[in-house]
PDB file of N, H, CA, C and O in Angstrom:
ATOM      1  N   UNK A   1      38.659  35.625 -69.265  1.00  0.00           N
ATOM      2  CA  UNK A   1      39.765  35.734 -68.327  1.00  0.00           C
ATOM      3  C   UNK A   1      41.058  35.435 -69.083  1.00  0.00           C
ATOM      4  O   UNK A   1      40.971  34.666 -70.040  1.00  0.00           O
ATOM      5  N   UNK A   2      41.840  35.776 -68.874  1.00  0.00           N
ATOM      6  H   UNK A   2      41.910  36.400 -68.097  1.00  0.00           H
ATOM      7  CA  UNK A   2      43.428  36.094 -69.289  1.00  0.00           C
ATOM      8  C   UNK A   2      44.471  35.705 -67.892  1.00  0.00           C
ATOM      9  O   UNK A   2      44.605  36.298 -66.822  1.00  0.00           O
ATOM     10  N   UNK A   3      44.913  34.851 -68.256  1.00  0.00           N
ATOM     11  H   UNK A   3      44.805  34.369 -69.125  1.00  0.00           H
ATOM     12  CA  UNK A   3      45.670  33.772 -67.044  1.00  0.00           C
ATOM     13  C   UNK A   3      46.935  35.147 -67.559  1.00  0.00           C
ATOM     14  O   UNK A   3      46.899  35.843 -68.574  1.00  0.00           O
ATOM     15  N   UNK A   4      47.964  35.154 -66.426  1.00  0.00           N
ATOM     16  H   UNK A   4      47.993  34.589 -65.602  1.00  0.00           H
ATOM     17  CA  UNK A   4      49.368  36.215 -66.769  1.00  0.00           C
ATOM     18  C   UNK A   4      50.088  35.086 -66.684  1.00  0.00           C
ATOM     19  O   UNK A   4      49.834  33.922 -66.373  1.00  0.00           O
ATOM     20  N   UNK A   5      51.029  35.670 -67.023  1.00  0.00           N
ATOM     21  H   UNK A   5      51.235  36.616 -67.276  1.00  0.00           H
ATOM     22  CA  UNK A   5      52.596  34.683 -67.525  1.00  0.00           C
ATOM     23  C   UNK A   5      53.019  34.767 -65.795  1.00  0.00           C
ATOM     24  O   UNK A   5      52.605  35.654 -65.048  1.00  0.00           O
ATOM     25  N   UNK A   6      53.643  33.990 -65.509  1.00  0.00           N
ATOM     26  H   UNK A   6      53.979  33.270 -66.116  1.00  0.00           H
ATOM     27  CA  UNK A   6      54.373  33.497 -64.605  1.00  0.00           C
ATOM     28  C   UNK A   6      55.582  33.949 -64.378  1.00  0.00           C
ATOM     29  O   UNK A   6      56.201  33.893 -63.316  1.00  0.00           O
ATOM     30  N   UNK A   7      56.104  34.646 -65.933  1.00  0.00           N
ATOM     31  H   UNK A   7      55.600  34.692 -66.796  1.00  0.00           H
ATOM     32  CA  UNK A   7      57.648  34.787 -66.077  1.00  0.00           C
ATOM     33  C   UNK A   7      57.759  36.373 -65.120  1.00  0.00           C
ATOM     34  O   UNK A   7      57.066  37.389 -65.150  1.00  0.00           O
ATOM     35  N   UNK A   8      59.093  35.939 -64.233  1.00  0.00           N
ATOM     36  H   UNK A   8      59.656  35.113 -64.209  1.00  0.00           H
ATOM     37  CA  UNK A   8      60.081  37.048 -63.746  1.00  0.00           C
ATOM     38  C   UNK A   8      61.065  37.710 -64.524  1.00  0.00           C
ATOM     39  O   UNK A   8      61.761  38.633 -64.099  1.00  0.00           O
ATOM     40  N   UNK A   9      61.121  37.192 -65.761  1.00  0.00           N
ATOM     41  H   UNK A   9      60.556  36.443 -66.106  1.00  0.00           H
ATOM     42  CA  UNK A   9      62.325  38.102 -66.435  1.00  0.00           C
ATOM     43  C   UNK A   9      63.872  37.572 -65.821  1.00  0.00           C
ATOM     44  O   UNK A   9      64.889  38.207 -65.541  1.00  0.00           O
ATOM     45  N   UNK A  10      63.505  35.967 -65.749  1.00  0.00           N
ATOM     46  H   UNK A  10      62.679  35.451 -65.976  1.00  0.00           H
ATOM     47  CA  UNK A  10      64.889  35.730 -64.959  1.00  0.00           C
ATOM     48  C   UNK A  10      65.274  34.171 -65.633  1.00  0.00           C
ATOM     49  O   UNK A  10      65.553  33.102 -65.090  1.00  0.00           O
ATOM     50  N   UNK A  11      65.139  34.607 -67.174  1.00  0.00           N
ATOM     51  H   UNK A  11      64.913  35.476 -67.615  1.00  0.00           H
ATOM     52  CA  UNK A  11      65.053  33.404 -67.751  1.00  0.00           C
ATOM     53  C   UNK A  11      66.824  33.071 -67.945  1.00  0.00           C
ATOM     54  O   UNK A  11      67.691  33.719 -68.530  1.00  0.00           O
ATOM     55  N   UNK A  12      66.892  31.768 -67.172  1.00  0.00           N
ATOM     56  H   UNK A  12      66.188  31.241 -66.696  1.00  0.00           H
ATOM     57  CA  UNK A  12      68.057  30.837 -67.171  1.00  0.00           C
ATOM     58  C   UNK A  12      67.293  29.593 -67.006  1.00  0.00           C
ATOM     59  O   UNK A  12      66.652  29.413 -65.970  1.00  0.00           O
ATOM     60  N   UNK A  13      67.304  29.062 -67.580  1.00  0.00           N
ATOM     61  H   UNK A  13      67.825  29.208 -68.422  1.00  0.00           H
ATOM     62  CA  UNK A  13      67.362  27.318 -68.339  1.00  0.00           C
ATOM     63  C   UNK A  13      68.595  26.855 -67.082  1.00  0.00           C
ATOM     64  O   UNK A  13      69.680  27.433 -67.023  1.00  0.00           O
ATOM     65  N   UNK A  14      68.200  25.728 -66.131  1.00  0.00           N
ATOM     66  H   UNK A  14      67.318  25.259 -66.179  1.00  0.00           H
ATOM     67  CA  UNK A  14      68.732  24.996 -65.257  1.00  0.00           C
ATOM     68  C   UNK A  14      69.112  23.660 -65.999  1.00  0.00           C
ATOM     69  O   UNK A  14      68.152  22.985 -66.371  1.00  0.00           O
ATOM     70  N   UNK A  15      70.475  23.142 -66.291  1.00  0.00           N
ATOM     71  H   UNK A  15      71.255  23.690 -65.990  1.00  0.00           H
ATOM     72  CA  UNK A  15      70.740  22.041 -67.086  1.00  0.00           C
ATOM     73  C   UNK A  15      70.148  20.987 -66.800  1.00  0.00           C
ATOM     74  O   UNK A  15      69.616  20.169 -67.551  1.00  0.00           O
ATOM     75  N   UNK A  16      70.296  21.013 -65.008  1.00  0.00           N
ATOM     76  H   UNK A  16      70.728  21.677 -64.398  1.00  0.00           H
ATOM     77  CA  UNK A  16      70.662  19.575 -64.376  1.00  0.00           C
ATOM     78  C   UNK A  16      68.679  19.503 -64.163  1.00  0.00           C
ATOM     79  O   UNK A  16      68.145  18.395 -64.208  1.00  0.00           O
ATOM     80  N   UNK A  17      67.911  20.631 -63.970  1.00  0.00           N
ATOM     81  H   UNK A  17      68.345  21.531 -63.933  1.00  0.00           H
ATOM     82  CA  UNK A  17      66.093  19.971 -63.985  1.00  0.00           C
ATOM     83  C   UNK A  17      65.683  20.227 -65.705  1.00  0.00           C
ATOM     84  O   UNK A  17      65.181  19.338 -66.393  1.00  0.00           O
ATOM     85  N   UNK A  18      65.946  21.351 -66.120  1.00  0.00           N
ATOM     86  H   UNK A  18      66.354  22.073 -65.561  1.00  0.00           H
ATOM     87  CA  UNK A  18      65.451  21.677 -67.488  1.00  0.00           C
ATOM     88  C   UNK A  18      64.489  22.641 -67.013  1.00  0.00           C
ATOM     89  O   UNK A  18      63.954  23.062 -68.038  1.00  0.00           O
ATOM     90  N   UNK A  19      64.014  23.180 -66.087  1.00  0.00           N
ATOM     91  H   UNK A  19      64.449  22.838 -65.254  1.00  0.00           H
ATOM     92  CA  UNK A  19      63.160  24.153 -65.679  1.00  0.00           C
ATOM     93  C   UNK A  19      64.325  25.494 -65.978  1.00  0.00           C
ATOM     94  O   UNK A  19      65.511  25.706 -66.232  1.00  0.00           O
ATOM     95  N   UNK A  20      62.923  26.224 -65.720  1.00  0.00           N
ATOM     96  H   UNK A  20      61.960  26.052 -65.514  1.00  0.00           H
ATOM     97  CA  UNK A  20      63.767  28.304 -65.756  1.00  0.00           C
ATOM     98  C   UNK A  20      63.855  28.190 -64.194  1.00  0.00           C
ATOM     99  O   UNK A  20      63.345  27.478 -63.330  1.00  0.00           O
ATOM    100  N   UNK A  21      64.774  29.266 -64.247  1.00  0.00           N
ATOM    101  H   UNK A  21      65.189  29.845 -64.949  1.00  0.00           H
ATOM    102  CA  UNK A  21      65.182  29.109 -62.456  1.00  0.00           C
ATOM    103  C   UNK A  21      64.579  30.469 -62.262  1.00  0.00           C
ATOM    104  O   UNK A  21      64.647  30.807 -61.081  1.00  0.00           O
ATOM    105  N   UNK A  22      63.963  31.434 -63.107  1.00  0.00           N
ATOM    106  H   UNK A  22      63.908  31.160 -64.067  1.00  0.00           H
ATOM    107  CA  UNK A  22      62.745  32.387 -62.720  1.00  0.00           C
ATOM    108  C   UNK A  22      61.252  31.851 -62.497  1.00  0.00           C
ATOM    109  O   UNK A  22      60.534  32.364 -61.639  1.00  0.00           O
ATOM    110  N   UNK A  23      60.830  30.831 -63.281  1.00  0.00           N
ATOM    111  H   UNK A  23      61.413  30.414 -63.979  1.00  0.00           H
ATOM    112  CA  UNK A  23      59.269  31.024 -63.579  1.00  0.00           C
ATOM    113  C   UNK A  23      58.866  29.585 -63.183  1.00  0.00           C
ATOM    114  O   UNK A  23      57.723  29.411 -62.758  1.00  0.00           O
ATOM    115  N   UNK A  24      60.031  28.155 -63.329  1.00  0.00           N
ATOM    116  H   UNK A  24      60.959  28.296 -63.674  1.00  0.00           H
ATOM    117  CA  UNK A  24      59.882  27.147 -63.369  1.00  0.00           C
ATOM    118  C   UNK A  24      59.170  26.169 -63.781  1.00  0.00           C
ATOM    119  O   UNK A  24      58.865  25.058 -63.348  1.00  0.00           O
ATOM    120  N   UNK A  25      58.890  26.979 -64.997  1.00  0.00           N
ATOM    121  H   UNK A  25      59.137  27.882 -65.349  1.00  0.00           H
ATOM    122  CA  UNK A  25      58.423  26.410 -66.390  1.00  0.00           C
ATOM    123  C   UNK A  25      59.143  24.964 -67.390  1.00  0.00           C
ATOM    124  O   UNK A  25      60.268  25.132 -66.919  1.00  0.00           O
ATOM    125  N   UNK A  26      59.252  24.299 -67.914  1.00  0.00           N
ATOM    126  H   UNK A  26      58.338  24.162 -68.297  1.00  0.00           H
ATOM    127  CA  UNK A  26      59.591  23.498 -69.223  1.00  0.00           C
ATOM    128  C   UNK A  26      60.098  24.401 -70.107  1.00  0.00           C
ATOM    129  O   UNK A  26      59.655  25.513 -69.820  1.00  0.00           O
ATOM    130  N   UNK A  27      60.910  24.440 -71.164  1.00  0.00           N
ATOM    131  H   UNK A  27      61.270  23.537 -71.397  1.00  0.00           H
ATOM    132  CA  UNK A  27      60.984  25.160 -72.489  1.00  0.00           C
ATOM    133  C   UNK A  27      59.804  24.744 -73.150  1.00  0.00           C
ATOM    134  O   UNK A  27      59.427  25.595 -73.955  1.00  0.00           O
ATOM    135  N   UNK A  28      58.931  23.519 -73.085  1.00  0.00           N
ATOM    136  H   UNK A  28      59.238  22.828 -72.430  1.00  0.00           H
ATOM    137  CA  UNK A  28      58.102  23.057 -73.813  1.00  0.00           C
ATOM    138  C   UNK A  28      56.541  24.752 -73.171  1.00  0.00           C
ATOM    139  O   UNK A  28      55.891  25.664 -73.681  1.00  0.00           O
ATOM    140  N   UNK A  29      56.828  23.995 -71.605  1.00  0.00           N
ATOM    141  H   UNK A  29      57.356  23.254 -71.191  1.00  0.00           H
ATOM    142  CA  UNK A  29      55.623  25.269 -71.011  1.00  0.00           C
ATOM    143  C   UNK A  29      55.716  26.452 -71.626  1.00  0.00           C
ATOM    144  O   UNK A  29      54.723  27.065 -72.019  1.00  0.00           O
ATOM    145  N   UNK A  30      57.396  27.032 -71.808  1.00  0.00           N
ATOM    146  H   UNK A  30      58.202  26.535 -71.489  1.00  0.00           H
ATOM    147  CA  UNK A  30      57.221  28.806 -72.196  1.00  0.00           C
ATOM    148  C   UNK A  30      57.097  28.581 -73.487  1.00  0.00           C
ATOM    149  O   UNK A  30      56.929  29.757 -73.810  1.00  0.00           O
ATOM    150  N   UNK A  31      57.039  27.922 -74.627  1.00  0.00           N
ATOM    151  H   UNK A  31      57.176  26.966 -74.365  1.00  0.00           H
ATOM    152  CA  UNK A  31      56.748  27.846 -76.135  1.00  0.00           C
ATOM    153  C   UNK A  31      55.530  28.285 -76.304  1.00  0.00           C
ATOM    154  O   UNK A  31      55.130  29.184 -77.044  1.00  0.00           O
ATOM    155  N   UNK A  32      54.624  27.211 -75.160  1.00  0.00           N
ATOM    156  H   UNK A  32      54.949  26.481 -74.559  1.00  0.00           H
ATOM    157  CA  UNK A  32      53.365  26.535 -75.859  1.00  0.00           C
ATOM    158  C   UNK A  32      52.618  28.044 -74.964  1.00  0.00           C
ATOM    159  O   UNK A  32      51.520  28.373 -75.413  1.00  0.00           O
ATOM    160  N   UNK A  33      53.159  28.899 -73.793  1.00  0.00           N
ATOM    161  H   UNK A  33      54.051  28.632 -73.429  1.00  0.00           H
ATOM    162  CA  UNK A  33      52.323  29.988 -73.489  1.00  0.00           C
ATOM    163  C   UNK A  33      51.132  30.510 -74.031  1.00  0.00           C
ATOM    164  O   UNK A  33      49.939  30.622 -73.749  1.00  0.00           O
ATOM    165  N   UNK A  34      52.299  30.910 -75.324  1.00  0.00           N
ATOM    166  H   UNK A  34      53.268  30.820 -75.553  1.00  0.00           H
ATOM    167  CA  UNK A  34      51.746  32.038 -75.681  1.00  0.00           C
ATOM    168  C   UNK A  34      49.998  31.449 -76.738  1.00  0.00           C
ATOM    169  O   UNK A  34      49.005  32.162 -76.879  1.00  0.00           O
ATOM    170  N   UNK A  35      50.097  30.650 -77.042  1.00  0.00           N
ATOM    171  H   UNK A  35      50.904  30.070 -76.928  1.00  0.00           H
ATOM    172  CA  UNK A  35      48.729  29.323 -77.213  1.00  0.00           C
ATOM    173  C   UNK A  35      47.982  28.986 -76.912  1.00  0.00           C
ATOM    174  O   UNK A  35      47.010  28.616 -77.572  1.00  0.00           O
ATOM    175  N   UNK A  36      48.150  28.974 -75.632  1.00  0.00           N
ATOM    176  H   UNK A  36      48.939  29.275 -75.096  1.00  0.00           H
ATOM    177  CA  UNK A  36      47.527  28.110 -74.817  1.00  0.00           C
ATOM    178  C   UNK A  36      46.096  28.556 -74.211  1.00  0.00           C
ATOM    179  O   UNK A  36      45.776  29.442 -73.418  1.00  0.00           O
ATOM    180  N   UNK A  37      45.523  27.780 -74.765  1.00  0.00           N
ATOM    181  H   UNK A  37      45.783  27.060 -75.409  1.00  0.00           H
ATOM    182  CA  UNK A  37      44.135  28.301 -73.419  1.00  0.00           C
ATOM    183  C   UNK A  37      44.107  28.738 -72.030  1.00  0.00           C
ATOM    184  O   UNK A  37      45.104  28.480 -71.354  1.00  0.00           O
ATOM    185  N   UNK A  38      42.956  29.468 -71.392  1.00  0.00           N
ATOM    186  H   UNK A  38      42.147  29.677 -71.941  1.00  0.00           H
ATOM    187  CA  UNK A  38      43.195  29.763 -70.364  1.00  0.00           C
ATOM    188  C   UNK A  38      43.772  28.685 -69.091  1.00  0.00           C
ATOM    189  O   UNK A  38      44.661  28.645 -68.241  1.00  0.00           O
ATOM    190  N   UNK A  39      42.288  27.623 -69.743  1.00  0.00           N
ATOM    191  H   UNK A  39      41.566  27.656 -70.434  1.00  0.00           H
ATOM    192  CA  UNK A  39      42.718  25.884 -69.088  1.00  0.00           C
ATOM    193  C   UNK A  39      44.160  25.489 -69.151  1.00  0.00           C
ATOM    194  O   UNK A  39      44.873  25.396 -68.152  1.00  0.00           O
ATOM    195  N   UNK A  40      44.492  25.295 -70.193  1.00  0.00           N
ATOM    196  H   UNK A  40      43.913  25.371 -71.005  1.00  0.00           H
ATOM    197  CA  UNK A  40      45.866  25.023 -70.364  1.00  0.00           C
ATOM    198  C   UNK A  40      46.780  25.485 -69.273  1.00  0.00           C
ATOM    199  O   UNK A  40      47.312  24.872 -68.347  1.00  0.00           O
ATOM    200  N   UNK A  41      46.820  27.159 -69.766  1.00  0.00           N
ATOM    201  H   UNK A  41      46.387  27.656 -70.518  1.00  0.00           H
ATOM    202  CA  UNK A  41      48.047  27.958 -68.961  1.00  0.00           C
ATOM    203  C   UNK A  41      47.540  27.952 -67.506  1.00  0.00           C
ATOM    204  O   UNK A  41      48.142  28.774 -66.816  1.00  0.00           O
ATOM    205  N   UNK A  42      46.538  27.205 -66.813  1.00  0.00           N
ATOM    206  H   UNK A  42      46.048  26.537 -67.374  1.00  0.00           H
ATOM    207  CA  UNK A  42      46.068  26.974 -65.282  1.00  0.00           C
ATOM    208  C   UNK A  42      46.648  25.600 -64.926  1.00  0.00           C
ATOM    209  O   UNK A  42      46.947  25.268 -63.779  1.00  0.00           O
ATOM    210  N   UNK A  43      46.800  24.700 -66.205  1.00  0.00           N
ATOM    211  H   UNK A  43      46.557  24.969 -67.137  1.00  0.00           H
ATOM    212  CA  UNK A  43      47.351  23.663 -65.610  1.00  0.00           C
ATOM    213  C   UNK A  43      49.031  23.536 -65.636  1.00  0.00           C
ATOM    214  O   UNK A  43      49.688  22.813 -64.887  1.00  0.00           O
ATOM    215  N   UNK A  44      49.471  24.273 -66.511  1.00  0.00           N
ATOM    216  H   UNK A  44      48.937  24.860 -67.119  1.00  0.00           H
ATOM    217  CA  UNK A  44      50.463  24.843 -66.239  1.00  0.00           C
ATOM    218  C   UNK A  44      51.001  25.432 -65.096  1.00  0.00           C
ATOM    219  O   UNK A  44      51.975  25.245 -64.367  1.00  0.00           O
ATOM    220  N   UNK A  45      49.958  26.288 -65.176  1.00  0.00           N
ATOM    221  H   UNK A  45      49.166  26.440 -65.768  1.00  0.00           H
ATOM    222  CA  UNK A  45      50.319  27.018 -63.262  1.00  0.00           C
ATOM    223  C   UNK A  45      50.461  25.929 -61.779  1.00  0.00           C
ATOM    224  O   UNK A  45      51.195  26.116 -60.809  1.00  0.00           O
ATOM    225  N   UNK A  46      49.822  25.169 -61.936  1.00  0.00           N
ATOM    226  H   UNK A  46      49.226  25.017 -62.724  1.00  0.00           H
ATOM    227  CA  UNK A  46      49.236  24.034 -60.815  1.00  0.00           C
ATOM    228  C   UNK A  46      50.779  22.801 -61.220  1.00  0.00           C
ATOM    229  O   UNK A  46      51.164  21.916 -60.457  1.00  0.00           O
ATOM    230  N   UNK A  47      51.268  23.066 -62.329  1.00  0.00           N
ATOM    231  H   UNK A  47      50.955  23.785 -62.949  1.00  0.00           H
ATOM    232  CA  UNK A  47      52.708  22.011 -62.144  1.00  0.00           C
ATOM    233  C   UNK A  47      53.312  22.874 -61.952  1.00  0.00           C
ATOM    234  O   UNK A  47      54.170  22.207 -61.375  1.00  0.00           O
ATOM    235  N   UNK A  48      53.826  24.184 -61.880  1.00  0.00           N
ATOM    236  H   UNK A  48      53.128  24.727 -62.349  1.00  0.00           H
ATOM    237  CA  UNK A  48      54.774  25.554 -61.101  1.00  0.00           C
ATOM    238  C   UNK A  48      54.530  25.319 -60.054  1.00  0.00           C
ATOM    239  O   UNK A  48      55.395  24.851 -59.313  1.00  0.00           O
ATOM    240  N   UNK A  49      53.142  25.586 -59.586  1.00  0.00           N
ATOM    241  H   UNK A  49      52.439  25.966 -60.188  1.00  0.00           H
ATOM    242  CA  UNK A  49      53.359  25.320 -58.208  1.00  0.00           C
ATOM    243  C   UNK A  49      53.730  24.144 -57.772  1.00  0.00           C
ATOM    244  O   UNK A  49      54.560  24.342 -56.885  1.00  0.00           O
ATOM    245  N   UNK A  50      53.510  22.740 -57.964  1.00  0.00           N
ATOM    246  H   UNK A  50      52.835  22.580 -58.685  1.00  0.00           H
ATOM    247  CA  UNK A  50      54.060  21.903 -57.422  1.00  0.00           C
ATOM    248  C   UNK A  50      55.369  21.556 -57.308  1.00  0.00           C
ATOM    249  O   UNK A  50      55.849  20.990 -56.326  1.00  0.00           O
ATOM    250  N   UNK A  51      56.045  21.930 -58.433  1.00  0.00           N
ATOM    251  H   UNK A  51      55.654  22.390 -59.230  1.00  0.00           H
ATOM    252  CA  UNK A  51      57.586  22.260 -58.813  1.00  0.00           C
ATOM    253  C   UNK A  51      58.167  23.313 -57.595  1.00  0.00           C
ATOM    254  O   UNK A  51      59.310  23.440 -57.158  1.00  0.00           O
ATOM    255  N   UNK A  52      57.157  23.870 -57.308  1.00  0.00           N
ATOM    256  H   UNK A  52      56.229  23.767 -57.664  1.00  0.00           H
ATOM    257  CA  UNK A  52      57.547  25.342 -56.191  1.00  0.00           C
ATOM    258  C   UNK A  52      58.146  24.576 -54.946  1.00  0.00           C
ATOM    259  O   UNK A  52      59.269  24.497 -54.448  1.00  0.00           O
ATOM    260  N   UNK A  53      56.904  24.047 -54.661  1.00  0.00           N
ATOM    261  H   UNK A  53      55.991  24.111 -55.065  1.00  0.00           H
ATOM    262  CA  UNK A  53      56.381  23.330 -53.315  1.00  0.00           C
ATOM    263  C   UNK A  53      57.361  22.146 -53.466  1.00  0.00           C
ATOM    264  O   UNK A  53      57.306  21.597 -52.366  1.00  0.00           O
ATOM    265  N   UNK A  54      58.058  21.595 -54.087  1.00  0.00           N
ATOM    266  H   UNK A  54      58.103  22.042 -54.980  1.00  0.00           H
ATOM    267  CA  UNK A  54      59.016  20.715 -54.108  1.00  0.00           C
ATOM    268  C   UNK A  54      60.288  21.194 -53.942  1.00  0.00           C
ATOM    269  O   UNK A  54      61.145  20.324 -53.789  1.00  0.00           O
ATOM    270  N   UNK A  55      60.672  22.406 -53.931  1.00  0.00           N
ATOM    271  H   UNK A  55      59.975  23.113 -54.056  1.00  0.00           H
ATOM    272  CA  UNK A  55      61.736  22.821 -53.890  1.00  0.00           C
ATOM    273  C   UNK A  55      62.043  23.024 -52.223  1.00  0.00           C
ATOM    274  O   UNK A  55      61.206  23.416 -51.411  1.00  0.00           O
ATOM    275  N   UNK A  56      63.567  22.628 -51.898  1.00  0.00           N
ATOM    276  H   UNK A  56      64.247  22.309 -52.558  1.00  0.00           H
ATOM    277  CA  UNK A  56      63.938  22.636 -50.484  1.00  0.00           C
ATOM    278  C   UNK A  56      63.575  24.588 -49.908  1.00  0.00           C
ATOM    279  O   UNK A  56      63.569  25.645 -50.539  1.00  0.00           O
ATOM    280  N   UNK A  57      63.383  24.318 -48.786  1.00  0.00           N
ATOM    281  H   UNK A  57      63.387  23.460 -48.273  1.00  0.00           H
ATOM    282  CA  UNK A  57      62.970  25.917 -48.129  1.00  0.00           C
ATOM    283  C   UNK A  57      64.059  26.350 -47.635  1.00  0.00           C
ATOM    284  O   UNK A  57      64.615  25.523 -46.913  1.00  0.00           O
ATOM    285  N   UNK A  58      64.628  27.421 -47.756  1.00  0.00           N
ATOM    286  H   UNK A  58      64.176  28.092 -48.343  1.00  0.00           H
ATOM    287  CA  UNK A  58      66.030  27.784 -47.524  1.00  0.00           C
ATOM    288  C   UNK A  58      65.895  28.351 -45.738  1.00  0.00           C
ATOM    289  O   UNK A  58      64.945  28.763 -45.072  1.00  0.00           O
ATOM    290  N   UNK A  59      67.165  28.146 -45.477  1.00  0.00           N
ATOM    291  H   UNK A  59      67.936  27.811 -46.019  1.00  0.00           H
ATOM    292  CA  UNK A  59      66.745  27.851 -43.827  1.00  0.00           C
ATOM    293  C   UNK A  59      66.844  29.591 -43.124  1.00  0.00           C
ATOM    294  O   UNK A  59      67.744  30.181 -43.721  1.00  0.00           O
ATOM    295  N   UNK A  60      66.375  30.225 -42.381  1.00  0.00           N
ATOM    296  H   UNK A  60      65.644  29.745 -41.896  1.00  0.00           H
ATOM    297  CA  UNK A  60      65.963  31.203 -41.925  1.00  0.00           C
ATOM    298  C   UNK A  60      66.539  31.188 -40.610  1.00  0.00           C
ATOM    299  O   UNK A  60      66.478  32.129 -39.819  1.00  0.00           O
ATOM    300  N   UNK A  61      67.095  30.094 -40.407  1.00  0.00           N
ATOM    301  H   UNK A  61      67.145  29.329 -41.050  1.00  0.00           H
ATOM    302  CA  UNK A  61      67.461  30.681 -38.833  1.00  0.00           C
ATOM    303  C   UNK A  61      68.988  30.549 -38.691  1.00  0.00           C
ATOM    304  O   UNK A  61      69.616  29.663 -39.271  1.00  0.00           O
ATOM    305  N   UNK A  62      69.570  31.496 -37.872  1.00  0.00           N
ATOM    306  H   UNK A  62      69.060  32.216 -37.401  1.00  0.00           H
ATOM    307  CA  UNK A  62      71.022  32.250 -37.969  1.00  0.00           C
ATOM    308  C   UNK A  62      71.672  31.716 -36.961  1.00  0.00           C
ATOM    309  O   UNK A  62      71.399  31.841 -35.767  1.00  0.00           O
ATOM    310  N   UNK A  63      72.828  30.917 -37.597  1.00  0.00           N
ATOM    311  H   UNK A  63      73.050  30.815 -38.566  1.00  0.00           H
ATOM    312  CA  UNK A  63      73.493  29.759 -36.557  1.00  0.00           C
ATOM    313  C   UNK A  63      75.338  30.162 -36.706  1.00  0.00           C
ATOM    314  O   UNK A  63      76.092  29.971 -37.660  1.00  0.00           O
ATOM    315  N   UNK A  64      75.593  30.732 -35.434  1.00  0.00           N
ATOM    316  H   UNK A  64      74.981  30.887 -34.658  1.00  0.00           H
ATOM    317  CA  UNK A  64      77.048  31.168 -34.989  1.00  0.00           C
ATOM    318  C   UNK A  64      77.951  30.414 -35.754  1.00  0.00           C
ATOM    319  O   UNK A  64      77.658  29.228 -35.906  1.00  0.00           O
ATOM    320  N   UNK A  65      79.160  30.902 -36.359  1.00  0.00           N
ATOM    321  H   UNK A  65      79.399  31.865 -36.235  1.00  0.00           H
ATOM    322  CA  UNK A  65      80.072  30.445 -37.272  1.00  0.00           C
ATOM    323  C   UNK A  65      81.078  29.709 -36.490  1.00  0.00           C
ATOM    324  O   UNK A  65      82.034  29.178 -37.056  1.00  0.00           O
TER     325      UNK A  65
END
């Protein structure tokens, strides 16, 4: 099995976390990618997602100006 990259092609480096504000990776995570075992790049995936899931949910409902 062959884990895929995560990356959107929307690589900007965020100063203020140090994450990509496409893939929400480490610079350390997108280095070590291309390396990495399948294990590896799964546990990788499982701190994206939690990084995901930590991020505020942008609000959806439409409130008169």
């Amino acid at each position: 099995m062959t884990v895929p990259s995560p990356c959107i092609n929307v690589c900007v480096m965020d100063k203020a976390s140090g994450l990509c504000q496409g893939c929400l990776r480490t610079l350390d995570e997108i280095a070590a990618w291309g390396r990495a075992s399948d294990p590896q790049r799964l546990a990788i995936l499982d701190a994206v997602a939690a990084r995901r899931a930590d991020q505020p949910k942008p609000s959806t409902a439409w409130s008169p100006q």
